[in-house]
Jmol script that loads the backbone (N, CA, C; Angstrom):
load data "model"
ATOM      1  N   UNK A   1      49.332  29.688  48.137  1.00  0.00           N
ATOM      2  CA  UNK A   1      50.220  28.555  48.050  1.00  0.00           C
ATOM      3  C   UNK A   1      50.214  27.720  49.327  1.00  0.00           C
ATOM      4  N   UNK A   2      50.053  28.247  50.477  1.00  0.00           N
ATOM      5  CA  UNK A   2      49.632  27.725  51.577  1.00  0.00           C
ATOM      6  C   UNK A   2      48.402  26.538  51.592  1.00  0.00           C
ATOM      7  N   UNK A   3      48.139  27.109  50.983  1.00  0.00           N
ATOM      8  CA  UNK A   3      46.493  26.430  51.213  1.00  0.00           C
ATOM      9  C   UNK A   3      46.770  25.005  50.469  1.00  0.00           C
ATOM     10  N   UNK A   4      47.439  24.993  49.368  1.00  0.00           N
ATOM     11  CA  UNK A   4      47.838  24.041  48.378  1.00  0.00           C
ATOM     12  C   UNK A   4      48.418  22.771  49.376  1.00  0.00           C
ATOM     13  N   UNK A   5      49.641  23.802  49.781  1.00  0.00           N
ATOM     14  CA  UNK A   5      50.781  22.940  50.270  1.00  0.00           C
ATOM     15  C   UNK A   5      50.207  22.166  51.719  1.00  0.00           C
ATOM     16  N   UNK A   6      49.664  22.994  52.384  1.00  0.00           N
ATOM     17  CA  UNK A   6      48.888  22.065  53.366  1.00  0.00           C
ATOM     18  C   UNK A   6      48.220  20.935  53.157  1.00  0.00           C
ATOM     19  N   UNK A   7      47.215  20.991  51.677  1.00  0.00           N
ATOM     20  CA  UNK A   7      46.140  20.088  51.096  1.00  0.00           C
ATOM     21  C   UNK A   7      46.804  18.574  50.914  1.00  0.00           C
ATOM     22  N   UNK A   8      48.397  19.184  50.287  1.00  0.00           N
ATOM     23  CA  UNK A   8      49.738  18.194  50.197  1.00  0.00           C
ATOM     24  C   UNK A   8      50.001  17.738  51.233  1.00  0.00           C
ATOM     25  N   UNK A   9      50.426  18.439  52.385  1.00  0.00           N
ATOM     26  CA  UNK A   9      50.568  17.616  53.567  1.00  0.00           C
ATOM     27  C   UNK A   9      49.859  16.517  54.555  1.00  0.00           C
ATOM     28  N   UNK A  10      48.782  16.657  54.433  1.00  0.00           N
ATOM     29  CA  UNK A  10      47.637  16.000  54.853  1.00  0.00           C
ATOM     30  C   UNK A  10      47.346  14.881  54.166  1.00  0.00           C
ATOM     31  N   UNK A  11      48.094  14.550  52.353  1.00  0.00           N
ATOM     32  CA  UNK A  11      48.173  13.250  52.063  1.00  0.00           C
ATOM     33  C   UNK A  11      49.555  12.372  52.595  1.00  0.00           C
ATOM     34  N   UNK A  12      50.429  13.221  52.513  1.00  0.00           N
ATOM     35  CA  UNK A  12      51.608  12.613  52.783  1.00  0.00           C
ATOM     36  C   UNK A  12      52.042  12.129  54.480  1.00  0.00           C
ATOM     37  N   UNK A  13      51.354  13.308  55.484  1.00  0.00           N
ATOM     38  CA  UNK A  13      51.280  12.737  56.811  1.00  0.00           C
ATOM     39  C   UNK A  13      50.049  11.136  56.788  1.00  0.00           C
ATOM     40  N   UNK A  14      49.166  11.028  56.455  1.00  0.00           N
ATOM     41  CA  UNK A  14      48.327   9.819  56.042  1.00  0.00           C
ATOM     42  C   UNK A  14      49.299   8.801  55.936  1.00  0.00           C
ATOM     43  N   UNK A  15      50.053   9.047  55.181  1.00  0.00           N
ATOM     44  CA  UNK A  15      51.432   7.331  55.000  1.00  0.00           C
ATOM     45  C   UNK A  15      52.725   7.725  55.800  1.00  0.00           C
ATOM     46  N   UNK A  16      52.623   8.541  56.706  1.00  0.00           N
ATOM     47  CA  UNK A  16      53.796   8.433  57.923  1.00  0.00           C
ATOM     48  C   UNK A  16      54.938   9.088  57.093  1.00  0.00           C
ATOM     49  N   UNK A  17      54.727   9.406  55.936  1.00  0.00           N
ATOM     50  CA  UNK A  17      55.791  10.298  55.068  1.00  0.00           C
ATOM     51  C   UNK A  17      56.314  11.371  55.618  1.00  0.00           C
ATOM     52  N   UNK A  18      57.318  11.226  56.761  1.00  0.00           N
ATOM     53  CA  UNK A  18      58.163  12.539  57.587  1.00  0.00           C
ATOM     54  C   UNK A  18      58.773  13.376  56.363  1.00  0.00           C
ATOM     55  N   UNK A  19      59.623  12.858  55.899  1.00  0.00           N
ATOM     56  CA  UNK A  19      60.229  13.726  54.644  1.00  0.00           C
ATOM     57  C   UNK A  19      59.927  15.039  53.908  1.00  0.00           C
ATOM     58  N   UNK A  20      58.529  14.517  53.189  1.00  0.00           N
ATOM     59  CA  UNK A  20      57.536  15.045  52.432  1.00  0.00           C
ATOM     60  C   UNK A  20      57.109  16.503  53.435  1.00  0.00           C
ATOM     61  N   UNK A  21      55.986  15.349  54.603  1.00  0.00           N
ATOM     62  CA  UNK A  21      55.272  16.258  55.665  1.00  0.00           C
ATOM     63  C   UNK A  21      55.746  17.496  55.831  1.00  0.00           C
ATOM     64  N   UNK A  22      57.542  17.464  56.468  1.00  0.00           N
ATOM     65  CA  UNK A  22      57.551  18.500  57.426  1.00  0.00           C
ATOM     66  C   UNK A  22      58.212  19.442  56.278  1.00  0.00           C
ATOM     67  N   UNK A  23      58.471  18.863  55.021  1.00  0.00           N
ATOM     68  CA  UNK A  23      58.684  19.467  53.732  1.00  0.00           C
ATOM     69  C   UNK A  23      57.415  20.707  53.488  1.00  0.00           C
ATOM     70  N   UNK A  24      56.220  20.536  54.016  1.00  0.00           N
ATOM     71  CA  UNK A  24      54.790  20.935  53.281  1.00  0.00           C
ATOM     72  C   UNK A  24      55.217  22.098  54.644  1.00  0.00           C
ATOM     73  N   UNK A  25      55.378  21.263  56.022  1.00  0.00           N
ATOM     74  CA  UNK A  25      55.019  22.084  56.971  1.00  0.00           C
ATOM     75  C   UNK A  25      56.005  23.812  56.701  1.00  0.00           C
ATOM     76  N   UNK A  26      56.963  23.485  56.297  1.00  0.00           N
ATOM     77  CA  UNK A  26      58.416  24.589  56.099  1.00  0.00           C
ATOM     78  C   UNK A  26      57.912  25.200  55.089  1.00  0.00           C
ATOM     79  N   UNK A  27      57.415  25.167  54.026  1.00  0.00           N
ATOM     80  CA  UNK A  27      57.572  25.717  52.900  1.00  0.00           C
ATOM     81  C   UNK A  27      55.990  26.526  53.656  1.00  0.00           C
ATOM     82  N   UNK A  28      54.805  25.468  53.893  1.00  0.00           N
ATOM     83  CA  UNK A  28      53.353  26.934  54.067  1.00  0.00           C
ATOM     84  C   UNK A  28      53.976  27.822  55.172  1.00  0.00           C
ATOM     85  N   UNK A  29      54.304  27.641  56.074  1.00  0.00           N
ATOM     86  CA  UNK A  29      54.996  28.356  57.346  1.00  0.00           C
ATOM     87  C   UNK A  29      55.606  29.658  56.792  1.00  0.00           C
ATOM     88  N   UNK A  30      56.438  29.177  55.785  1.00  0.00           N
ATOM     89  CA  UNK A  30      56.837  30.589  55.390  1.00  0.00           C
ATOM     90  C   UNK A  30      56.164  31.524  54.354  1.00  0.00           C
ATOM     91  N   UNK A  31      54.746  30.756  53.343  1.00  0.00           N
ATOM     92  CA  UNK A  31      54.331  31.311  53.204  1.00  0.00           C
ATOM     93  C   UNK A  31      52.910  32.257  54.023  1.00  0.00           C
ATOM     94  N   UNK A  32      52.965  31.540  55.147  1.00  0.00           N
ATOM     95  CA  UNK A  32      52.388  32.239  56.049  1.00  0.00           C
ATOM     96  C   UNK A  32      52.594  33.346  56.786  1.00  0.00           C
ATOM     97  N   UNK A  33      54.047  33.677  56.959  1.00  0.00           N
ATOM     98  CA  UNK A  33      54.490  34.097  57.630  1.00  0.00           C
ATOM     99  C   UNK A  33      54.620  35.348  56.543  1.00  0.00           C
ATOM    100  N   UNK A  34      54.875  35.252  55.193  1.00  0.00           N
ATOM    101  CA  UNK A  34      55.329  35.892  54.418  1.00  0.00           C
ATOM    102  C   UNK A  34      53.556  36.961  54.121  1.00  0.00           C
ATOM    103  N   UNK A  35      52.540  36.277  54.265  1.00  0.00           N
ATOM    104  CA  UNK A  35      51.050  36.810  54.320  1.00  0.00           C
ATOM    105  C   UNK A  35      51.385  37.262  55.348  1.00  0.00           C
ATOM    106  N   UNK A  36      51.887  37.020  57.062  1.00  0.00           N
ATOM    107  CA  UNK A  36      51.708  38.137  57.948  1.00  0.00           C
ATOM    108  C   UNK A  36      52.784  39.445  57.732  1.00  0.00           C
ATOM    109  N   UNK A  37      53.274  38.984  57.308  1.00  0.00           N
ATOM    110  CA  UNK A  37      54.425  40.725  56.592  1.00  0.00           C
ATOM    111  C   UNK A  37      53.248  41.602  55.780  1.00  0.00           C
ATOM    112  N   UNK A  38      53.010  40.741  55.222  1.00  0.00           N
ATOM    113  CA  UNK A  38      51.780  42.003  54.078  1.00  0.00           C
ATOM    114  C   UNK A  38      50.595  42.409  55.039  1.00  0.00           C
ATOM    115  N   UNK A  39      50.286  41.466  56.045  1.00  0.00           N
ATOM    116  CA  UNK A  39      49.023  41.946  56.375  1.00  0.00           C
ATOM    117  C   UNK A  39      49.300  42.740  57.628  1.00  0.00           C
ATOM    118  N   UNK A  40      50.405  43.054  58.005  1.00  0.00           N
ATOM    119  CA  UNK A  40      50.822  44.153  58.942  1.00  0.00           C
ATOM    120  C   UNK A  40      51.373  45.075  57.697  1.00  0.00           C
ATOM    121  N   UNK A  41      51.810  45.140  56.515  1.00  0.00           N
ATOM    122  CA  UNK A  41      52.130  46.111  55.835  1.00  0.00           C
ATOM    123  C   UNK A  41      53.813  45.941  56.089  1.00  0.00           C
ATOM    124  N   UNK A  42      54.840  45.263  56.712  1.00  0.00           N
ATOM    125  CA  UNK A  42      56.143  45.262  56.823  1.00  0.00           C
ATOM    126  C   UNK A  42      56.672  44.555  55.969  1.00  0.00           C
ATOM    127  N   UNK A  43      57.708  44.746  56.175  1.00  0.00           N
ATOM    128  CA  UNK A  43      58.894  43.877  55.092  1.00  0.00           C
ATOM    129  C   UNK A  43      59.670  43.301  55.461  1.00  0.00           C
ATOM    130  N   UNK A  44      60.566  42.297  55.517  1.00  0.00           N
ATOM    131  CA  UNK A  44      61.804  41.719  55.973  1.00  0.00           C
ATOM    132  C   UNK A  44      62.495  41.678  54.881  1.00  0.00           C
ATOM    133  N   UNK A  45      63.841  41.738  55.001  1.00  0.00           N
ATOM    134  CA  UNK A  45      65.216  41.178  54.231  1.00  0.00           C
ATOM    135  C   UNK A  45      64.886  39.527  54.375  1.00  0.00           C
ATOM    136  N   UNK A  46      64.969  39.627  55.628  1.00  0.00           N
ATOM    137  CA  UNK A  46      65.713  37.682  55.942  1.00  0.00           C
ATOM    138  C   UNK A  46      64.532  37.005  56.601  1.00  0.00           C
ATOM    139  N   UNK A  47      64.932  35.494  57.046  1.00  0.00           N
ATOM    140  CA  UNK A  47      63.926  35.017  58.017  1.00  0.00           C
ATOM    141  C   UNK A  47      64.646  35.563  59.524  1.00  0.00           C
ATOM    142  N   UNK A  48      65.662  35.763  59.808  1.00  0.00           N
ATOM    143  CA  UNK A  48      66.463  35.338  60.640  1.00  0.00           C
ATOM    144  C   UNK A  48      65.803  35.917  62.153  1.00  0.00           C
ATOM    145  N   UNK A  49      65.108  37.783  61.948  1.00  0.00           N
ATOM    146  CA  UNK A  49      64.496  37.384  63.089  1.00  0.00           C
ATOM    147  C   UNK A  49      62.711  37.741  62.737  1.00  0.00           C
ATOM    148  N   UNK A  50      62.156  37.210  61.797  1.00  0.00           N
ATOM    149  CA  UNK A  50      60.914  37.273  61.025  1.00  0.00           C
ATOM    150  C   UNK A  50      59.908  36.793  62.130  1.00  0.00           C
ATOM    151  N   UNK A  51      60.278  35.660  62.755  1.00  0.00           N
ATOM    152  CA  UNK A  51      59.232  35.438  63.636  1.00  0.00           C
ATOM    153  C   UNK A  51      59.225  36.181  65.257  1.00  0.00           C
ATOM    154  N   UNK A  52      60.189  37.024  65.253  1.00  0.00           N
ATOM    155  CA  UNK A  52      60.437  38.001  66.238  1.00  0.00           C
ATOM    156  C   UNK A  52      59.799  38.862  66.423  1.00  0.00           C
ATOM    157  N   UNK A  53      60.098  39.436  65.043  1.00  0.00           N
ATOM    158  CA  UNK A  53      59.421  41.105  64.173  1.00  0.00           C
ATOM    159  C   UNK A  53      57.485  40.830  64.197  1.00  0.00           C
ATOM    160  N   UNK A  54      57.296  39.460  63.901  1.00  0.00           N
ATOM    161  CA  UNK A  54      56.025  39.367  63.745  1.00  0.00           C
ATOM    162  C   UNK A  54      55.296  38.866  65.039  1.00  0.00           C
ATOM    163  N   UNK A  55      55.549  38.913  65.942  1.00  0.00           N
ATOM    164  CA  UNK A  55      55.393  38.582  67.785  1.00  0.00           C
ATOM    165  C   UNK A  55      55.352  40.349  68.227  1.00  0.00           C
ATOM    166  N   UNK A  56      56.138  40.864  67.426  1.00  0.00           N
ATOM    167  CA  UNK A  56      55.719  42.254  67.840  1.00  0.00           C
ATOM    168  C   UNK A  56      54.290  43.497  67.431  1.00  0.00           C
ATOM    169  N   UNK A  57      54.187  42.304  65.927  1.00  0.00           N
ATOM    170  CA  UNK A  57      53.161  43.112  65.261  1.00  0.00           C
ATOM    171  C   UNK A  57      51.677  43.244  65.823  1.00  0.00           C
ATOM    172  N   UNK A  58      50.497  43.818  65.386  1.00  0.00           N
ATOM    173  CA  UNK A  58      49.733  43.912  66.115  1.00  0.00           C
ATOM    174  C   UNK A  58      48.476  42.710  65.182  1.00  0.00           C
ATOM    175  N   UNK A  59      48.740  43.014  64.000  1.00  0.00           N
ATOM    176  CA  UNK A  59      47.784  41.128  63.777  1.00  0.00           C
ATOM    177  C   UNK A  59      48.578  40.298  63.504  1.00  0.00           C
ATOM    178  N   UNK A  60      48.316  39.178  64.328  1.00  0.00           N
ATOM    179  CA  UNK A  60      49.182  38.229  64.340  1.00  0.00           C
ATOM    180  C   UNK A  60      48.257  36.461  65.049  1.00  0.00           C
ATOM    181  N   UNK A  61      48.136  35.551  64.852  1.00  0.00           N
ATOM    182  CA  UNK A  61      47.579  34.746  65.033  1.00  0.00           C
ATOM    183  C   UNK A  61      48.302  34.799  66.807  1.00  0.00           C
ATOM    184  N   UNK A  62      47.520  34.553  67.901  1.00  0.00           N
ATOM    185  CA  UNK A  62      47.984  34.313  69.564  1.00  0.00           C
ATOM    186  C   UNK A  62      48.961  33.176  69.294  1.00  0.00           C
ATOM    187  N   UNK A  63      50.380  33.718  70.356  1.00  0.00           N
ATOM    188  CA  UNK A  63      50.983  32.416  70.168  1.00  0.00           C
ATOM    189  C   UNK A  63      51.819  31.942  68.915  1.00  0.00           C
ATOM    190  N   UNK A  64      52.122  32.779  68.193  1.00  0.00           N
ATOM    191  CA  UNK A  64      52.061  32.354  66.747  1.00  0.00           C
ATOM    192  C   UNK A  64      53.944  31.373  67.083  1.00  0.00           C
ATOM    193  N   UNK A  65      54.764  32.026  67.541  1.00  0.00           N
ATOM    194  CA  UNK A  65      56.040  31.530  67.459  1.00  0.00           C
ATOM    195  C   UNK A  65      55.766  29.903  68.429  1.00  0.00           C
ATOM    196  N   UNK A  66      54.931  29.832  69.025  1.00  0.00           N
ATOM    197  CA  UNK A  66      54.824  28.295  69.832  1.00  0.00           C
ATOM    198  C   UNK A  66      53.898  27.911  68.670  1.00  0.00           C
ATOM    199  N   UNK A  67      53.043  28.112  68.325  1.00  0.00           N
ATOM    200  CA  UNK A  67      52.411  27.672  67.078  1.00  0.00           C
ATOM    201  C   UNK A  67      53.188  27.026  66.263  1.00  0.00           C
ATOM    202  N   UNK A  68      54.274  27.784  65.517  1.00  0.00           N
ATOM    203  CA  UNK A  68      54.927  27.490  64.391  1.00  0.00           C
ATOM    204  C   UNK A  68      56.470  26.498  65.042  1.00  0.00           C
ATOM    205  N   UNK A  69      56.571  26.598  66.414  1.00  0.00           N
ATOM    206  CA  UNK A  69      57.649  25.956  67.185  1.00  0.00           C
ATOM    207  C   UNK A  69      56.404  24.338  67.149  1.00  0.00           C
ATOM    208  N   UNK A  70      55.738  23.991  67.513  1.00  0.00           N
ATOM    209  CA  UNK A  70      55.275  22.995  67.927  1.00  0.00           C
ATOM    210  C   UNK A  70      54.472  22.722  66.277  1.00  0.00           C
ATOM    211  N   UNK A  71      54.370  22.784  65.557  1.00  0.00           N
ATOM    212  CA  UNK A  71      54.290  22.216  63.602  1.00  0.00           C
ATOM    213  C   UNK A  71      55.408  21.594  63.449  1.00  0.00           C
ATOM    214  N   UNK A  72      56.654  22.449  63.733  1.00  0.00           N
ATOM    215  CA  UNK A  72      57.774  21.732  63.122  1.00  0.00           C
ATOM    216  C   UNK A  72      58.717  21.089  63.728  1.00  0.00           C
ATOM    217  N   UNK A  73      58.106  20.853  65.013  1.00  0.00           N
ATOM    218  CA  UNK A  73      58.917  19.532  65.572  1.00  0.00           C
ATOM    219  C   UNK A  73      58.437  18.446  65.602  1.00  0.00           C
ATOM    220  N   UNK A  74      58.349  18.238  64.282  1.00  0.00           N
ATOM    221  CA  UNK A  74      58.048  16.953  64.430  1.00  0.00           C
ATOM    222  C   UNK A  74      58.158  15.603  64.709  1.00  0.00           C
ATOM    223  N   UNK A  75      56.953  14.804  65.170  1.00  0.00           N
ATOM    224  CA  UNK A  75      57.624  13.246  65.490  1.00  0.00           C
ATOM    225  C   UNK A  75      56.566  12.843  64.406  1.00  0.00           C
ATOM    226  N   UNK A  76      57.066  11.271  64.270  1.00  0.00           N
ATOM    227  CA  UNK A  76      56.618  10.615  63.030  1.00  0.00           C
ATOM    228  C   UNK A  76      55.244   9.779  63.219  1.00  0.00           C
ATOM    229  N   UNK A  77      54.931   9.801  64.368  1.00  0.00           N
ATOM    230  CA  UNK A  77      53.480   9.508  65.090  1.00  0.00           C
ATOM    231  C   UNK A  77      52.606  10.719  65.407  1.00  0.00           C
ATOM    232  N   UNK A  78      53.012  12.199  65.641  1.00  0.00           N
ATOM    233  CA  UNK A  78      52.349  12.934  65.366  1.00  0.00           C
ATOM    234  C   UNK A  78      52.216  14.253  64.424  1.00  0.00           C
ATOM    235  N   UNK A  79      52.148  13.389  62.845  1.00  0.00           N
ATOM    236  CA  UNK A  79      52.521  14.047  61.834  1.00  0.00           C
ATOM    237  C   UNK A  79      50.202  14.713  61.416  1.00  0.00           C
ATOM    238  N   UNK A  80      49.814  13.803  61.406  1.00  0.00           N
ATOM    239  CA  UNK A  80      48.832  14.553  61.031  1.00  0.00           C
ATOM    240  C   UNK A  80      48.243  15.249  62.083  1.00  0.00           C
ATOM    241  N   UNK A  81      48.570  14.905  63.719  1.00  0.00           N
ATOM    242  CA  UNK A  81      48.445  16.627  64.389  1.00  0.00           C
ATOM    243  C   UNK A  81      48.582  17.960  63.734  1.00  0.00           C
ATOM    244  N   UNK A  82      50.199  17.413  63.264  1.00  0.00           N
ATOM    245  CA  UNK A  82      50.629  18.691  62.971  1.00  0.00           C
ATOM    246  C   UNK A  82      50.086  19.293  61.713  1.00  0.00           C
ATOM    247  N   UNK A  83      49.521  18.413  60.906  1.00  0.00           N
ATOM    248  CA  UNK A  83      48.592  19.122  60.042  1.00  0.00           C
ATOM    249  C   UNK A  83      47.407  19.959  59.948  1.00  0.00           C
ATOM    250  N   UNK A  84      47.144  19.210  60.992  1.00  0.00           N
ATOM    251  CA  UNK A  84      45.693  19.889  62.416  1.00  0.00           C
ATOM    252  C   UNK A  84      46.449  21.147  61.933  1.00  0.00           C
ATOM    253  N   UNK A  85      47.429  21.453  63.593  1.00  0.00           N
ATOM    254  CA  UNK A  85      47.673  22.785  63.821  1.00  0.00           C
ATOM    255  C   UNK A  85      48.080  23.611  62.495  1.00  0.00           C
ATOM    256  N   UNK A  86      48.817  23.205  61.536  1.00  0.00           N
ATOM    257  CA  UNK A  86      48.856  23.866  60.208  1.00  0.00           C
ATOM    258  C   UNK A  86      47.746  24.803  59.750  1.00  0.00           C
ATOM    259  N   UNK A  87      46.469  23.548  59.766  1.00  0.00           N
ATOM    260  CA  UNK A  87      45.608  24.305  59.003  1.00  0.00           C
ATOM    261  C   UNK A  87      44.551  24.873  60.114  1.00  0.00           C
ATOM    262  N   UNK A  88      44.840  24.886  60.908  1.00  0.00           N
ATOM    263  CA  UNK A  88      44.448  26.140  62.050  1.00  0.00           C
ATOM    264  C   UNK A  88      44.977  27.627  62.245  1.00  0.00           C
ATOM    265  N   UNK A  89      46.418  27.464  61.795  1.00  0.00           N
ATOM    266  CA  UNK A  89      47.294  28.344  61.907  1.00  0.00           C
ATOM    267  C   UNK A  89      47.173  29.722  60.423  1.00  0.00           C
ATOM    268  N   UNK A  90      46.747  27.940  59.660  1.00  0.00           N
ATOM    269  CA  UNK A  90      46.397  29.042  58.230  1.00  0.00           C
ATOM    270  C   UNK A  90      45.006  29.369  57.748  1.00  0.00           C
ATOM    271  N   UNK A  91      43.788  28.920  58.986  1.00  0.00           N
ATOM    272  CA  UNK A  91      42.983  29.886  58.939  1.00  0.00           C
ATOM    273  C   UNK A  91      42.692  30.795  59.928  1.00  0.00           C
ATOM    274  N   UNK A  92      43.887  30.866  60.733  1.00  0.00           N
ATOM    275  CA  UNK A  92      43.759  31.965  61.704  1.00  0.00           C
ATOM    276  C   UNK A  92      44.049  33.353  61.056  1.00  0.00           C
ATOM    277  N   UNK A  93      45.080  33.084  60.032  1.00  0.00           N
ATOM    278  CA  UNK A  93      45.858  34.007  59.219  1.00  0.00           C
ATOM    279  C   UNK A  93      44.495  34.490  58.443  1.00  0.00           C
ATOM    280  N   UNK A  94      44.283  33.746  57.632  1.00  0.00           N
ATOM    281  CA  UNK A  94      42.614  34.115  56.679  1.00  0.00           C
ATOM    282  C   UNK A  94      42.241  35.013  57.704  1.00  0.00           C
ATOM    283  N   UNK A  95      41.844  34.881  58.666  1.00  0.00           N
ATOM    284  CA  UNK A  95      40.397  35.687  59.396  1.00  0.00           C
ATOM    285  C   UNK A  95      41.186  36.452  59.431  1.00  0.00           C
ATOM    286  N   UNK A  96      42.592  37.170  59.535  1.00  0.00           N
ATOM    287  CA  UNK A  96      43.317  38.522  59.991  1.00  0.00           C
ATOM    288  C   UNK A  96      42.946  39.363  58.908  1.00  0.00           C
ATOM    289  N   UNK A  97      42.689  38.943  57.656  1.00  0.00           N
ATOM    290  CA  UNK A  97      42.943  39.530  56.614  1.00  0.00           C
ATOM    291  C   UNK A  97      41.616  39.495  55.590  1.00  0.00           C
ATOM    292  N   UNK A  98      40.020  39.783  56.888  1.00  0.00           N
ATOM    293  CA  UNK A  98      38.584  39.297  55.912  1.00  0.00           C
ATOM    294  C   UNK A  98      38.866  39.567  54.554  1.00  0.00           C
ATOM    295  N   UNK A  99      37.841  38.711  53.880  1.00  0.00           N
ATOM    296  CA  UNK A  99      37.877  38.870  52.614  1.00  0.00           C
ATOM    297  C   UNK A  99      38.938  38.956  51.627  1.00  0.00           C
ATOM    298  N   UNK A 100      39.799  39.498  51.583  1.00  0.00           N
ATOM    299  CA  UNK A 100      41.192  39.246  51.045  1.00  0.00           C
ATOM    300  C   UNK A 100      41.747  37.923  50.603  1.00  0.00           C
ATOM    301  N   UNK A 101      41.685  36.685  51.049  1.00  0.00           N
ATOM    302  CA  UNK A 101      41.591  35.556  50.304  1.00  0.00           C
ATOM    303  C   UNK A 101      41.089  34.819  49.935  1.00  0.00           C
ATOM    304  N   UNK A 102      40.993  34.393  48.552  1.00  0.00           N
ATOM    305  CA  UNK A 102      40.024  33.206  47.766  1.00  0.00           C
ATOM    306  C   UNK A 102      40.494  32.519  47.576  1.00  0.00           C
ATOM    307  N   UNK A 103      40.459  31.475  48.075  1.00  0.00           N
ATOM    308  CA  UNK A 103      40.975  30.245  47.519  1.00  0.00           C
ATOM    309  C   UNK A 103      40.551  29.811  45.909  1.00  0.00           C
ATOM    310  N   UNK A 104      41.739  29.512  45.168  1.00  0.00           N
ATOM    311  CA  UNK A 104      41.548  28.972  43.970  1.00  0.00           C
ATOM    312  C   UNK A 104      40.700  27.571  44.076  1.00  0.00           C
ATOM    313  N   UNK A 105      41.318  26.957  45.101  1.00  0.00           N
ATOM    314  CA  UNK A 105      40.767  25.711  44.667  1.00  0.00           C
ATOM    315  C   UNK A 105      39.602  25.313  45.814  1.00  0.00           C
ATOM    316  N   UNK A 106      38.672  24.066  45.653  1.00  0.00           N
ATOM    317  CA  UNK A 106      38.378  23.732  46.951  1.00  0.00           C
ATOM    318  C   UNK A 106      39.070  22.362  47.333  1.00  0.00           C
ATOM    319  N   UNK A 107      39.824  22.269  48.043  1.00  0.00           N
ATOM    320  CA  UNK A 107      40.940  21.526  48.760  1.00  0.00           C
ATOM    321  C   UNK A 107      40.661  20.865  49.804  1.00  0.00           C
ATOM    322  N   UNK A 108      39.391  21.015  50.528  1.00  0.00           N
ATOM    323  CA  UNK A 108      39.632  20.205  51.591  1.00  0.00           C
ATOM    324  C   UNK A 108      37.949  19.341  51.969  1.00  0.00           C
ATOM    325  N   UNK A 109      37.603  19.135  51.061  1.00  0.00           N
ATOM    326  CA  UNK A 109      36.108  18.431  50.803  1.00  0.00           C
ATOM    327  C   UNK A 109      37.267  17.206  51.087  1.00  0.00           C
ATOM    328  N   UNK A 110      36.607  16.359  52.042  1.00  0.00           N
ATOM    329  CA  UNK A 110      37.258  15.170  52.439  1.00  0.00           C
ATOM    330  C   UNK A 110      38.306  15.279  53.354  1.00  0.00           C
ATOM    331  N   UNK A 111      39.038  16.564  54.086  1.00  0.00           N
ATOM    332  CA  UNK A 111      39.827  16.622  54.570  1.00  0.00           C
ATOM    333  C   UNK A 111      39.689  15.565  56.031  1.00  0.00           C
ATOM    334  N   UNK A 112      38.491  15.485  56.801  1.00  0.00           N
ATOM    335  CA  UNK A 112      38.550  14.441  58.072  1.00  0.00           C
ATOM    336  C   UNK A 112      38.746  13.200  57.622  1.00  0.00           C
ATOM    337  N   UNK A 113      38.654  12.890  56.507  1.00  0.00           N
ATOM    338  CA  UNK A 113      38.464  11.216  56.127  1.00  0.00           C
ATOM    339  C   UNK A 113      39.940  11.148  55.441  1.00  0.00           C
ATOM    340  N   UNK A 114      40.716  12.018  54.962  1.00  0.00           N
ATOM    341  CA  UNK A 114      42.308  12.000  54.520  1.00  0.00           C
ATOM    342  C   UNK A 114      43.026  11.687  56.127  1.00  0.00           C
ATOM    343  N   UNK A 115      42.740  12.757  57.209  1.00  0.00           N
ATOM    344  CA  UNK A 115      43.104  12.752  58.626  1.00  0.00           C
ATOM    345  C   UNK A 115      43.285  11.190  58.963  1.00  0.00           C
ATOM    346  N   UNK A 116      42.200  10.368  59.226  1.00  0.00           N
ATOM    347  CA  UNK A 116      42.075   9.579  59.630  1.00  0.00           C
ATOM    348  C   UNK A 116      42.280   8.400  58.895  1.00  0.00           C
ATOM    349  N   UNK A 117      42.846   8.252  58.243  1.00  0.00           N
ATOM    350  CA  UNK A 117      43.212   7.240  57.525  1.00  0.00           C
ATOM    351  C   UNK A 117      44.285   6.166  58.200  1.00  0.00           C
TER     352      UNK A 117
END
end "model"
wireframe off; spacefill off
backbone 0.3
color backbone group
């Protein structure tokens, strides 16, 4: 679902769409975050201290809480950065976990020319 919702964000940062954007950015974030619970094998109840618990774990993308601190602060001039770091963040996650994900779709044929728009 990550992969989706990013594909989403990357049209909607294109038209300065803050709303939408940091809408895409919140929702993959947590399904990212929700892939690093499984791929350490843990569980959480809550979010509340999820990105704590997962700073402690041992795979974990470097950095991950400034990672996911600097996506979602967003400003409205650097919205498709933050799509950058998104989809850096969510193939850092991929490589933790070889082989284990296939993407359903292919999503990002055209992704530099959506960027730069």
């Amino acid at each position: 679902m990550a992969d989706f919702t990013i594909w989403q964000a990357t049209s909607f940062a294109s038209k300065s769409d803050v709303y939408n954007t940091v809408g895409c950015f919140t929702r993959a974030i947590k399904n990212i975050v929700t892939a690093l619970f499984a791929i350490n094998e843990l569980y959480t109840i809550g979010d509340k201290r999820a990105i704590e618990i997962l700073e402690q774990s041992k795979n974990k993308p470097i950095n991950l809480a400034e990672k996911i601190d600097s996506i979602l602060c967003a400003d409205k001039n650097m919205l498709t950065d933050g799509v950058v770091r998104l989809k850096e963040l969510f193939d850092e996650t991929v490589e933790l976990a070889p082989g284990r994900y296939q993407p359903y779709y292919k999503l990002y044929r055209g992704f530099d020319t959506l960027l730069n728009m």
